[in-house]
C-alpha positions as CSV (number, residue, x, y, z in Angstrom):
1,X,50.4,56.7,240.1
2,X,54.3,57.7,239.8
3,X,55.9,59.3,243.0
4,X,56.8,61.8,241.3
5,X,53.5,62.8,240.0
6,X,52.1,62.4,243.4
7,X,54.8,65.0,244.9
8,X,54.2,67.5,242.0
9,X,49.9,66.8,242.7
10,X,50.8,68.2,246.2
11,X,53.0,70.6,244.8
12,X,50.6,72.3,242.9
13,X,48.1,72.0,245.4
14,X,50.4,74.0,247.7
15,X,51.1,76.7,244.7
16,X,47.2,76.9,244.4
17,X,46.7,77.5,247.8
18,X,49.1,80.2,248.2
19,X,47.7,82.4,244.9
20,X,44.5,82.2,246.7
21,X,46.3,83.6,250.0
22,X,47.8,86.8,247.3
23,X,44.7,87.2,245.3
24,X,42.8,87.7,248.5
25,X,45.9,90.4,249.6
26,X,45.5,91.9,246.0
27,X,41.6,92.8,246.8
28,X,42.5,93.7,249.9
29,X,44.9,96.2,250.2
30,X,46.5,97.3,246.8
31,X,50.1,98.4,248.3
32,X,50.8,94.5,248.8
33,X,51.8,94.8,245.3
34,X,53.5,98.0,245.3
35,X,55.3,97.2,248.5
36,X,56.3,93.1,247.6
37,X,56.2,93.2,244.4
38,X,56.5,96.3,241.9
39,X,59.0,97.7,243.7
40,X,60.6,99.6,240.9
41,X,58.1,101.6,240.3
42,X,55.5,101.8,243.1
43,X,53.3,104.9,242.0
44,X,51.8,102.8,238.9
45,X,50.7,100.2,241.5
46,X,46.7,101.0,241.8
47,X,43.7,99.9,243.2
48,X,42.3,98.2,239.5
49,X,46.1,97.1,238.4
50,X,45.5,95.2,241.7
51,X,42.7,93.7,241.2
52,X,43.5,92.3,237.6
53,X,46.4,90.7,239.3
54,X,44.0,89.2,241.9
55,X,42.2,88.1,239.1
56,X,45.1,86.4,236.9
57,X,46.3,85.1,240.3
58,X,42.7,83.1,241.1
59,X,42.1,82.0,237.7
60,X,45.7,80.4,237.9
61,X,44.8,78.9,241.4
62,X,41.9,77.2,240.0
63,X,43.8,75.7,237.1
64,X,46.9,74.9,239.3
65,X,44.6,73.1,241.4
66,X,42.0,71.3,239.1
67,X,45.5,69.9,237.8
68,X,46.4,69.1,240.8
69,X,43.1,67.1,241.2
70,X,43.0,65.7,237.7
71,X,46.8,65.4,237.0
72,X,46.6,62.6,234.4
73,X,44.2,65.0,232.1
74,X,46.8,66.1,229.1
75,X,44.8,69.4,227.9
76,X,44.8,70.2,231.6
77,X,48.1,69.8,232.6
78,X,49.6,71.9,229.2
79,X,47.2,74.9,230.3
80,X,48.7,74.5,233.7
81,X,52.4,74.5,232.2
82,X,51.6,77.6,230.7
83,X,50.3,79.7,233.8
84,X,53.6,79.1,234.8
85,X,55.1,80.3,231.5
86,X,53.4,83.1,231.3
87,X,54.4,83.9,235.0
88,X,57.8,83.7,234.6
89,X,57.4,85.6,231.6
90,X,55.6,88.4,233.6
91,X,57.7,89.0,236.1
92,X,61.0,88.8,234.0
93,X,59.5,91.3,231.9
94,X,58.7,93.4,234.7
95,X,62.3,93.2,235.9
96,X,64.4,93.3,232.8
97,X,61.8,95.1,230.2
98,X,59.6,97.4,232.3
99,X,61.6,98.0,234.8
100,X,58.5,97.9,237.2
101,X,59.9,95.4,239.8
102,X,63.3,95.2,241.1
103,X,64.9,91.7,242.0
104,X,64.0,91.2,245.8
105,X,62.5,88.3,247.9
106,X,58.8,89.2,246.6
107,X,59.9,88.9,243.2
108,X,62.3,86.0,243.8
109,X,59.8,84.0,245.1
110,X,57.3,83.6,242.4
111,X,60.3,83.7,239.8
112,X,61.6,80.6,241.7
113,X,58.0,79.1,241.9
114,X,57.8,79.5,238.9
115,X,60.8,78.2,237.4
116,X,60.5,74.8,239.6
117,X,57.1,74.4,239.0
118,X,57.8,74.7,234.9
119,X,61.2,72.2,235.4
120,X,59.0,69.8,237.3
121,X,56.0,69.8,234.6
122,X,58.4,68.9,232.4
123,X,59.8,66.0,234.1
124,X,55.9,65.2,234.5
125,X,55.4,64.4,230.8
126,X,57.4,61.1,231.1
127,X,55.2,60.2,234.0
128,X,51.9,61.3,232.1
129,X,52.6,59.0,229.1
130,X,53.5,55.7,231.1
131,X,50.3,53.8,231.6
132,X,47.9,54.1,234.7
133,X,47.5,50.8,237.0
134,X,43.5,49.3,236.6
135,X,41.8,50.2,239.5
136,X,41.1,47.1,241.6
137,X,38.1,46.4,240.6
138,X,39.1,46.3,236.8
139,X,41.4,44.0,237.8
140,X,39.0,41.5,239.3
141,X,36.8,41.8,236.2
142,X,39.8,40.4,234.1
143,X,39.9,37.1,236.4
């Protein structure tokens, strides 16, 4: 396996790990999100709102980490692209559109995350496609 894909398996692992730490702060105490996160507009931050985002957040863990498990698997590593997509896309859209969250270090930080994580995916591909070493045993077979 590439270096690179072995720093972005770790890398997601990280990632995975910390959306398990948020998800279990979502179904814990909902002003987490109001306080960190939707900043702009606190008051529409609720105790069900919080645990859909607990939700989204843990079923991106899992995939962010089964990918980070099982990095080589294409259809796996496009769906983990995506979560990070579609959490950029979230929170710009919360900034810019809604006007729900305001631009502070809880909103930077998965904004960054999530930008990274999407620029180093891409780099990924070229490191998907070139071919896997043989195991060693394989290798001894071909003798």
């Amino acid at each position: 396996m590439s270096r690179f894909l072995a720093v972005l398996r770790s890398w997601l692992m990280m990632v995975a790990i910390i959306a398990a730490g948020n998800t279990l702060q979502s179904f814990r105490d909902h002003s987490f999100l109001s306080d960190k996160l939707y900043t702009g507009k606190p008051g529409q931050v609720n105790g069900l709102q919080a645990r859909t985002f607990g939700i989204w957040t843990l079923l991106s863990s899992v995939i962010r980490c089964t990918c980070a498990i099982d990095i080589r698997n294409k259809t796996l590593y496009h769906i983990t692209l995506w979560t990070f997509i579609m959490a950029l896309a979230h929170f710009v859209s919360e900034v810019w559109v809604y006007h729900t969250a305001q631009i502070t270090i809880g909103v930077m930080a998965p904004l960054m995350v999530a930008s990274f994580s999407i620029l180093g995916m891409i780099i990924g591909f070229q490191y998907l496609d070139a071919q896997p070493e043989p195991p060693l045993s394989s290798a001894k077979k071909l003798n």
